[in-house]
C-alpha positions as CSV (number, residue, x, y, z in Angstrom):
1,X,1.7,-7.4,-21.5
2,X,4.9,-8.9,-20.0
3,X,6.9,-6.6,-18.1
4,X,11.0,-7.2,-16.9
5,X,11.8,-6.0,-13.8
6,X,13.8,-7.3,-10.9
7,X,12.7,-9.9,-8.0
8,X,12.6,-7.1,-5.2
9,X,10.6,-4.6,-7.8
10,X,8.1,-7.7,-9.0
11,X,7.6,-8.3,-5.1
12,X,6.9,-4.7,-4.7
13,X,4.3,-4.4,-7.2
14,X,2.6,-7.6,-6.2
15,X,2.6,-5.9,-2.6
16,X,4.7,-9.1,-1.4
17,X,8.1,-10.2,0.5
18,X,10.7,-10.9,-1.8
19,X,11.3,-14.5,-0.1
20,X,7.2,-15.3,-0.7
21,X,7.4,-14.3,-4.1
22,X,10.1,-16.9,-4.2
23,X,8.3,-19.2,-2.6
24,X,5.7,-18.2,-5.3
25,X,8.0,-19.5,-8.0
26,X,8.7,-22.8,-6.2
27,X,5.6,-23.6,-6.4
28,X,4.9,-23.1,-10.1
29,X,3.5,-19.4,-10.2
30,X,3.9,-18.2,-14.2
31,X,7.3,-16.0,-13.9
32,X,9.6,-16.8,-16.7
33,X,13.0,-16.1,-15.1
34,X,15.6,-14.3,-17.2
35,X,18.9,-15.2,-17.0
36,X,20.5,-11.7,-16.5
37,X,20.7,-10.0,-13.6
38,X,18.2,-12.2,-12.0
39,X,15.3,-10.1,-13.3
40,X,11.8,-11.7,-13.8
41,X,9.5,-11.7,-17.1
42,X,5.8,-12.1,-16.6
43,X,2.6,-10.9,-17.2
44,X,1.2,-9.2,-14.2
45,X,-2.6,-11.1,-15.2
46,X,-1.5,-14.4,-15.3
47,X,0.4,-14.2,-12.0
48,X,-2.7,-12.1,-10.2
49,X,-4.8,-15.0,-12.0
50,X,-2.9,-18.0,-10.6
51,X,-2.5,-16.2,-7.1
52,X,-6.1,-15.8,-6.1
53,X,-6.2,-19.5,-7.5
54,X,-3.7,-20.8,-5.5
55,X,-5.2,-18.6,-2.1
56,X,-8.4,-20.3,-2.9
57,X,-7.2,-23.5,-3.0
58,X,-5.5,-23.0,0.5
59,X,-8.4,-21.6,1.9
60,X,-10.3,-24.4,1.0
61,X,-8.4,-26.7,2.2
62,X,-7.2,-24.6,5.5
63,X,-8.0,-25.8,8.9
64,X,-8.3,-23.4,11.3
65,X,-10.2,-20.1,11.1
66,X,-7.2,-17.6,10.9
67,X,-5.7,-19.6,7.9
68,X,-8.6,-19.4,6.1
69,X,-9.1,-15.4,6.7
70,X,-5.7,-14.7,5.6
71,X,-6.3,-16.4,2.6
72,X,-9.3,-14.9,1.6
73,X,-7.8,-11.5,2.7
74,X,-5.5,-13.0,-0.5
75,X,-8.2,-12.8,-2.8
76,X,-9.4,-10.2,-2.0
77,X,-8.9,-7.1,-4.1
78,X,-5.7,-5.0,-2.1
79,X,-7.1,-1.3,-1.5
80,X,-5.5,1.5,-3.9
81,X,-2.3,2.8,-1.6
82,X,-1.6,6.8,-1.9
83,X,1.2,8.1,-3.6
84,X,3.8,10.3,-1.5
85,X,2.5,13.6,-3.2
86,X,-1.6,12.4,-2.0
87,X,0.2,12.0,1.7
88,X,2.2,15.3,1.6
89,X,-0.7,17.0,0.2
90,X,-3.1,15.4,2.8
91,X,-0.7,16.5,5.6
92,X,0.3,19.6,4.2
93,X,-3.9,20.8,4.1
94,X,-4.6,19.1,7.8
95,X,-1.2,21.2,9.2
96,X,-2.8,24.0,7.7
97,X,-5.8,23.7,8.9
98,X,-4.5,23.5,12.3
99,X,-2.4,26.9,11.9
100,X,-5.3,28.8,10.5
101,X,-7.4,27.3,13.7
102,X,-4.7,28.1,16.4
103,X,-4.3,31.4,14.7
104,X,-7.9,32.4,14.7
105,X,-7.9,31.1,18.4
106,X,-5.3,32.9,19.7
107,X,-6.9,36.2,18.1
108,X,-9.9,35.3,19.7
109,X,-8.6,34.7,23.2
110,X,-6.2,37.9,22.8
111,X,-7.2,40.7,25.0
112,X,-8.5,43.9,23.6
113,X,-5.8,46.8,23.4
114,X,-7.3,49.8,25.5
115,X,-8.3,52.8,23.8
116,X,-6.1,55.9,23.9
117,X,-8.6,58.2,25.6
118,X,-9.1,55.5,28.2
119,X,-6.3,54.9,30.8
């Protein structure tokens, strides 16, 4: 499925700087540029297709050990990111959590009122 979006949403989506996705381009990556607005047409499995091909290439070729790391960290498949509502809701249950222990701490370290008898 081909999708049109702009050059800064395409990078964002690929999880890449605007100016590498450029790069990208340069060198032959399948984007078929629109003419308005600057926006990008492609098809998100061709371009995933042609960069793990083009990481593996470099890797291959790559002479020193932190070249080819970075490159296969290319290939690799990028871990699932959360949304904002997974991080708020993680945050929101760990804050809780923390209330509902400093609450139950302070009642436990609170000293016991006297009784009214006693004095």
């Amino acid at each position: 499925m081909r999708e049109l979006m702009t050059v800064r949403e395409t990078a964002g989506k690929l999880g890449v700087h605007r100016h590498t996705l450029r790069g990208y381009m340069r060198r032959g990556c399948p984007f078929l540029r629109a003419s308005a607005a600057s926006k990008i047409l492609f098809d998100l499995a061709e371009v995933t297709a042609w960069l793990s091909d083009e990481a593996a290439k470099q890797a291959a070729v790559a002479d020193r050990e932190s070249v080819r790391g970075r490159m296969r960290r290319l290939v690799a498949p990028a871990p699932r990111t959360l949304t904002r509502k997974e991080i708020r809701e993680a945050t929101k249950s760990k804050r809780n959590a923390e209330n509902r222990a400093k609450r139950g701490q302070w009642k436990l370290t609170k000293p016991a009122k006297p009784e009214k008898g006693d004095k």
